[in-house]
C-alpha positions in Angstrom: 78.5 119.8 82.9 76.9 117.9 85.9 77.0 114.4 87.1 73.2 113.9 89.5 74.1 113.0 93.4 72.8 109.8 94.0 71.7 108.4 97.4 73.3 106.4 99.3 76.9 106.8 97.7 78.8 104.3 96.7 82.0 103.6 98.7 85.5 102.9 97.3 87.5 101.0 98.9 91.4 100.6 98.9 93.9 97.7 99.5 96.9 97.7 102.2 99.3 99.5 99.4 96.4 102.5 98.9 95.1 101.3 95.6 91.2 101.1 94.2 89.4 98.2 94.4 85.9 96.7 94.0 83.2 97.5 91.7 82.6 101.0 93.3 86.8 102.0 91.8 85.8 100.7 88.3 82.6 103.3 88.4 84.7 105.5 89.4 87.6 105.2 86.8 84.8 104.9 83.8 83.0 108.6 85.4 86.7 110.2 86.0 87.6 109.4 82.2 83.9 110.5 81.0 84.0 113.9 82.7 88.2 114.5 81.6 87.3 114.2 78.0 84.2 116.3 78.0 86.1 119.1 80.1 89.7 118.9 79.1 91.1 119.7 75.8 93.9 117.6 74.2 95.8 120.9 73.3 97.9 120.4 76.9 100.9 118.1 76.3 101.5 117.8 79.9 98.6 117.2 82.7 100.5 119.6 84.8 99.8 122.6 82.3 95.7 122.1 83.2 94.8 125.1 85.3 93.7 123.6 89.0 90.3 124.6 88.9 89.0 122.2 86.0 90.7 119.6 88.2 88.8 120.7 91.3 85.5 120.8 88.8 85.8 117.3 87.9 87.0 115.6 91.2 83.6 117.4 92.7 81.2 116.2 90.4 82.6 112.7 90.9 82.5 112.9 94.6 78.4 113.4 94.1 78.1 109.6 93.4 81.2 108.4 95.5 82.8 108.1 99.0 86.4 108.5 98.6 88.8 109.7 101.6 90.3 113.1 101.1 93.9 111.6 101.3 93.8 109.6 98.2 92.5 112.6 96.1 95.9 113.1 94.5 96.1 110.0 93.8 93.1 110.6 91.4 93.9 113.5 90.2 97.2 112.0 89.1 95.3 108.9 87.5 92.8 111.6 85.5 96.1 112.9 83.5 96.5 109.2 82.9 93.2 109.2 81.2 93.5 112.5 79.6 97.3 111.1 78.0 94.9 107.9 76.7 92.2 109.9 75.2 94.8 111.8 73.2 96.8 109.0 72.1 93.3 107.5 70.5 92.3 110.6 69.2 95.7 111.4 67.6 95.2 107.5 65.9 92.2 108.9 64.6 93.5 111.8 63.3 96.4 110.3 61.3 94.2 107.5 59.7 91.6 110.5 58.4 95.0 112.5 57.1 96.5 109.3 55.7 93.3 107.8 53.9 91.0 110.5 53.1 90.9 113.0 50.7 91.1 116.9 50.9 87.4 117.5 50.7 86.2 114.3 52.9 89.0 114.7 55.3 87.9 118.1 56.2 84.4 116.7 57.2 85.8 114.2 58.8 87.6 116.2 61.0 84.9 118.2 62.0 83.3 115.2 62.6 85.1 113.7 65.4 85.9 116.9 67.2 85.8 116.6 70.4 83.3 118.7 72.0 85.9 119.9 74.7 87.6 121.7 71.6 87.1 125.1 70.0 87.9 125.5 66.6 91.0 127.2 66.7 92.3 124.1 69.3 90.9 121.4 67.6 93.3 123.2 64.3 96.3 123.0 66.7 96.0 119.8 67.8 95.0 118.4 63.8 98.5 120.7 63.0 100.6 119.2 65.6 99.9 115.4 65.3 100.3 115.8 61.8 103.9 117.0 61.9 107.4 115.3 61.1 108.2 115.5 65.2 105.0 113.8 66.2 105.1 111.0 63.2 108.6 110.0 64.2 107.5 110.0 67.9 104.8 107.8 67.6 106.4 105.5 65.3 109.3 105.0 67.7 106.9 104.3 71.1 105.0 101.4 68.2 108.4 100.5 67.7 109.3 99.7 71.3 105.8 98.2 72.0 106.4 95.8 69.3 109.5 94.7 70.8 107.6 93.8 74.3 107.2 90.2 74.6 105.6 90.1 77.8 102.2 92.1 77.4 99.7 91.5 79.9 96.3 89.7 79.5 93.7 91.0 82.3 92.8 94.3 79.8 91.8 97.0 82.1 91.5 95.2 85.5 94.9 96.3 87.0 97.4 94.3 89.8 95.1 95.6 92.8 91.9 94.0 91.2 93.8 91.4 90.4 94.7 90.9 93.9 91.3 91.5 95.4 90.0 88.5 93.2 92.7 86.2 94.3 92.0 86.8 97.8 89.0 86.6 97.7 89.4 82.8 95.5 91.6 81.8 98.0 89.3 83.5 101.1 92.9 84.9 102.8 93.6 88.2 103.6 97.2 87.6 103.1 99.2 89.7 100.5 99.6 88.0 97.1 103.2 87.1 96.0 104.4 89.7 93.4 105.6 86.8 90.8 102.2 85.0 91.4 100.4 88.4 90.4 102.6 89.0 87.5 102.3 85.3 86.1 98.7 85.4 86.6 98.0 89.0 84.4 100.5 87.8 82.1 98.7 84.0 81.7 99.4 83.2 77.9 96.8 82.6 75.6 98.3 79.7 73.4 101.7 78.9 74.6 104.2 80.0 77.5 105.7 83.0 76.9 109.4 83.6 77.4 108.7 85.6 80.9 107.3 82.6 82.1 110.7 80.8 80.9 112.3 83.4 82.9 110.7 83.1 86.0 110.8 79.1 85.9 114.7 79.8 85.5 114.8 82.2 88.7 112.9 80.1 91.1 115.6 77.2 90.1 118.5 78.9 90.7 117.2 81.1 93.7 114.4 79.1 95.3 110.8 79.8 95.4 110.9 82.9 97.2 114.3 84.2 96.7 113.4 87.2 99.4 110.4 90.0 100.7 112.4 92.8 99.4 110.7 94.0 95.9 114.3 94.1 94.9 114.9 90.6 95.7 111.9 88.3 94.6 112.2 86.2 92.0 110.6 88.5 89.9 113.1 91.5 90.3 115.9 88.3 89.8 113.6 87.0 86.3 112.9 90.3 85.0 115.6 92.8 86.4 114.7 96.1 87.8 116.1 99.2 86.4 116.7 102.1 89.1 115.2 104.7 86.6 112.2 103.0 86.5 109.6 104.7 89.9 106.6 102.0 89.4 107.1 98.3 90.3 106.4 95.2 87.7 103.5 93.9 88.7 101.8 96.1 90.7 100.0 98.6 89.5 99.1 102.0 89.5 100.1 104.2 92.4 102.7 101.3 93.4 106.3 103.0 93.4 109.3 101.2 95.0 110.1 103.8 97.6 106.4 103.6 99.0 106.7 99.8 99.3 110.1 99.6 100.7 108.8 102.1 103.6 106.0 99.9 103.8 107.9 96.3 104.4 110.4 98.3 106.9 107.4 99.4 108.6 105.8 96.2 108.7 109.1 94.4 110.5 109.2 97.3 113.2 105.8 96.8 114.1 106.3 92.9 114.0 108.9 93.0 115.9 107.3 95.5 118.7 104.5 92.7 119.1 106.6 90.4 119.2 108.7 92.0 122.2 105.2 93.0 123.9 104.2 89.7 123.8 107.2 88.4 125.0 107.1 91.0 128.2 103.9 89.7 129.0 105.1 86.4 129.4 107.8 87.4 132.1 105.2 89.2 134.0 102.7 86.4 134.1 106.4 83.9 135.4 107.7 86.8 137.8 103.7 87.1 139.1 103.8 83.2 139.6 106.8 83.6 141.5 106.5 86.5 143.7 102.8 84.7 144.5 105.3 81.8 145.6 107.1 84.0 147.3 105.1 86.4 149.5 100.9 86.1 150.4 98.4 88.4 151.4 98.0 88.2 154.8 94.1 88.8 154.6 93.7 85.9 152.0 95.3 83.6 154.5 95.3 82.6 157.9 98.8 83.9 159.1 98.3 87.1 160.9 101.2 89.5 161.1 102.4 90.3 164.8 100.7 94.0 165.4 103.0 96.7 166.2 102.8 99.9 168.3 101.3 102.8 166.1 104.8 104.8 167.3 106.7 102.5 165.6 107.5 102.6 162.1 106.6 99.3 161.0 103.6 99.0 159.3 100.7 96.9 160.7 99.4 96.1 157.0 102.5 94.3 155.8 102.8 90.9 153.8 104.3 87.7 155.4 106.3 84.8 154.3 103.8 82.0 154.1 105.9 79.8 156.0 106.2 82.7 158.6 104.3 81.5 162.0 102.7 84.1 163.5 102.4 84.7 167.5 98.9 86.0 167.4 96.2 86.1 165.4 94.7 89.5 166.3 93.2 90.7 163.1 94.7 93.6 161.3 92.9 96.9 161.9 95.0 99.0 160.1 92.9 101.8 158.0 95.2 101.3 154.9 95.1 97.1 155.0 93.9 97.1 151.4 92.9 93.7 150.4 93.5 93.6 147.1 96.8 95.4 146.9 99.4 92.9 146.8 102.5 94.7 149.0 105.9 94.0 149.7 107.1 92.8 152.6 108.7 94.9 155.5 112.5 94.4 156.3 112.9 92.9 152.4 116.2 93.4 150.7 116.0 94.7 147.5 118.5 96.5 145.2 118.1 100.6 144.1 118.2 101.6 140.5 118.4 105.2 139.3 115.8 107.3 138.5 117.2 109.8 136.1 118.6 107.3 133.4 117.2 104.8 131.3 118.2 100.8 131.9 118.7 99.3 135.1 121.8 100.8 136.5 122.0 99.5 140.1 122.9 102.7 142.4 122.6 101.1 145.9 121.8 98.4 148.2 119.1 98.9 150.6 116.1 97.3 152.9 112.7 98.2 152.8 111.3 99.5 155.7 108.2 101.1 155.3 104.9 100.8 152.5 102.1 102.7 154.6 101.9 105.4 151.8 100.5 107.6 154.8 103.2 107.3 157.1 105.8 110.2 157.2 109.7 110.8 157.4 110.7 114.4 158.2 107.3 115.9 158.0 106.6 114.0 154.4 104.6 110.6 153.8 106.0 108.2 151.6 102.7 109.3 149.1 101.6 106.1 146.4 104.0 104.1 144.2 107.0 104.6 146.6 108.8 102.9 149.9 110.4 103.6 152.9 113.5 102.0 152.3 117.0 101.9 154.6 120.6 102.4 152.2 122.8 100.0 153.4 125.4 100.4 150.8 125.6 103.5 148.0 127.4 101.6 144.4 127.0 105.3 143.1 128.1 107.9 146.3 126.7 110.8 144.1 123.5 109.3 143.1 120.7 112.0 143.9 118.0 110.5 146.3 114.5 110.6 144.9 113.4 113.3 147.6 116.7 115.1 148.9 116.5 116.6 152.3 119.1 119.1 153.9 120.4 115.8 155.5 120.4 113.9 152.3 121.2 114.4 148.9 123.2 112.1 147.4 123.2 108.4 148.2 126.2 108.7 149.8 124.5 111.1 152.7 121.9 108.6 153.0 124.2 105.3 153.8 122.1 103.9 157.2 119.7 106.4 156.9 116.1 106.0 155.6 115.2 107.6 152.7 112.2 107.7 149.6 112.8 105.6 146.9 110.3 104.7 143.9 108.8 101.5 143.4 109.9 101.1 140.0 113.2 101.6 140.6 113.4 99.0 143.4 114.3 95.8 142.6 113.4 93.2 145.0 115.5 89.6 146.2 113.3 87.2 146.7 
């Protein structure tokens, strides 16, 4: 058995809760139940008693005609004993009508007649001898028994909820998730009159309110219908749908909601606290003032940032060979406040004055290097606070008290 490759293949694709859709999943479903009913025998009561291989068989011939991801190949694997489990049920039908109807000599050709071609002899026998005992009778006519008693059979044939879904969107050009009650009440639309689920829903949404909740346990549907904690697949869903999958998906969903809602919100205070240091502090090459130039022996750096309101006694311009223009630094002999650098938060571990940004200039044979300061302890909160870059002089905070030491810049909070 072969299925030809065709060129280019067709491409399934699959909604937000990993389901078929489109034409290319309906090809796909009509060639996966083709090829398990030429290649499978209906001896196998279970799908799990198939030996792999014909499995792997019959998911590579279908993979000559379509794309499909490698994830979701379970997924059809699972749906082909779905098809298989079908294709019995219609066959043993078929089989009980020729014993029930026919007689000896015309049932026998009968028989013959619609073996399967899947079948040898000796299975085909089996299968004839096991449908037509007392265990199987009684089976089958309690499952017909409980079918009968379902009021609430759906109307969209062999479309499915993710289909469904698709089409709705795509009618009401959103990309939006459909409500589950809205699905349901649409694949269950009656032909003649409303049907008692509809009755039941109505009911719901008047004593709980349109939308009742997002959990799947707490839509109006779940509170119409009732959910039974036995029960793995969801009402009104489909295939592949099972509660736990779509409980991890709406938790999920909030985290992620909420993490853009808290970046977003970030952004915002950086844009403000930008406004306001801006207020605050200017470059001094994108204005007029001119910091007062120092000697090169003293530790002040020539390159600093000054109050706009600050006068300046000269204008000499600013030579310094780290002046960047369009690094924005703090200014020199600025109080700010220390925060650790080994925990998490903001614990504040000292009080202190910055002193020095030139990342080139040195204290005890070291230069500050990028993304630190220069900056004086006036006060240690936290005596035994280890300094970022401990010296034989310093190593705790409390050593450092009116000393200058290395401190990151962001862990230093500044007071403007």
């Amino acid at each position: 058995m072969k299925l030809d490759s065709v060129d280019p293949k067709a491409e399934v694709p699959f909604n937000t809760k990993e389901q078929p859709i489109g034409n290319a999943s309906v090809q796909l479903a009509s060639v996966l139940g083709v090829l398990v009913r030429r290649s499978i025998p209906l001896t196998p009561q279970d799908w799990r008693f198939v030996d792999n291989v014909s499995k792997e068989n019959i998911w590579k011939i279908a993979t000559q005609r379509f794309i499909v991801p490698e994830c979701f190949k379970d997924y059809y694997i699972s749906k082909m004993g779905t098809y298989l489990k079908e294709a019995r049920s219609r066959k043993a039908g078929a089989v009980l009508k020729v014993l029930d109807n026919l007689q000896v000599e015309e049932r026998e050709k009968q028989l013959e007649k619609i073996r399967p071609t899947s079948m040898t002899v000796n299975e085909w026998e089996a299968f004839v001898k096991y449908v037509n005992s007392p265990e199987f009778r009684v089976q089958r006519l309690r499952m017909q028994g409980f079918r009968k008693k379902y009021d609430t059979p759906h109307t969209i044939s062999r479309q499915g909820y993710a289909r469904l879904e698709a089409e709705m969107q795509e009618e009401l050009k959103t990309a939006e998730e459909i409500e589950r009650v809205d699905l349901w009440k649409k694949g269950h639309k009656p032909r003649k009159e409303k049907g008692p689920h509809l009755k039941k829903i109505e009911k719901a949404q008047a004593e709980h309110g349109a939308s009742s909740g997002s959990s799947v346990t707490e839509d109006v549907l779940a509170k119409a219908l009732g959910e039974t904690e036995k029960t793995k697949r969801l009402k009104g869903l489909g295939f592949g749908a099972m509660r736990k999958k779509i409980v991890a998906q709406s938790h999920y969903k909030k985290i992620i909601k909420e993490c853009q809602e808290s970046c977003k919100a970030m952004n915002d205070r950086l844009l403000v606290l930008e406004e306001r240091n801006l207020k605050c502090v200017c470059n001094e090459v994108t204005h007029s003032h001119r910091a007062i130039p120092t000697d090169i022996n003293n530790q002040a750096s020539t390159s600093r940032i000054v109050f706009c309101n600050e006068r300046a006694s000269s204008h000499t311009p600013n030579t310094s060979p780290v002046s960047r223009t369009n690094e924005v630094q703090v200014p020199v002999k600025f109080k700010c406040k220390l925060l650790s650098w080994i925990k998490e938060g903001g614990q504040v571990v000292a009080d202190a004055e910055i002193v020095e940004t030139d990342p080139e200039k040195e204290i005890d044979g070291y230069p500050i290097g990028l993304n630190c300061y220069f900056v004086s302890v006036i006060t240690a909160h936290v005596e035994k606070a280890p300094v970022f870059k401990p010296t034989d002089a310093h190593r705790t905070l409390k050593d450092a008290e009116g000393d200058v030491i290395t401190w990151p810049k962001d862990r230093s909070r500044l007071l403007c």
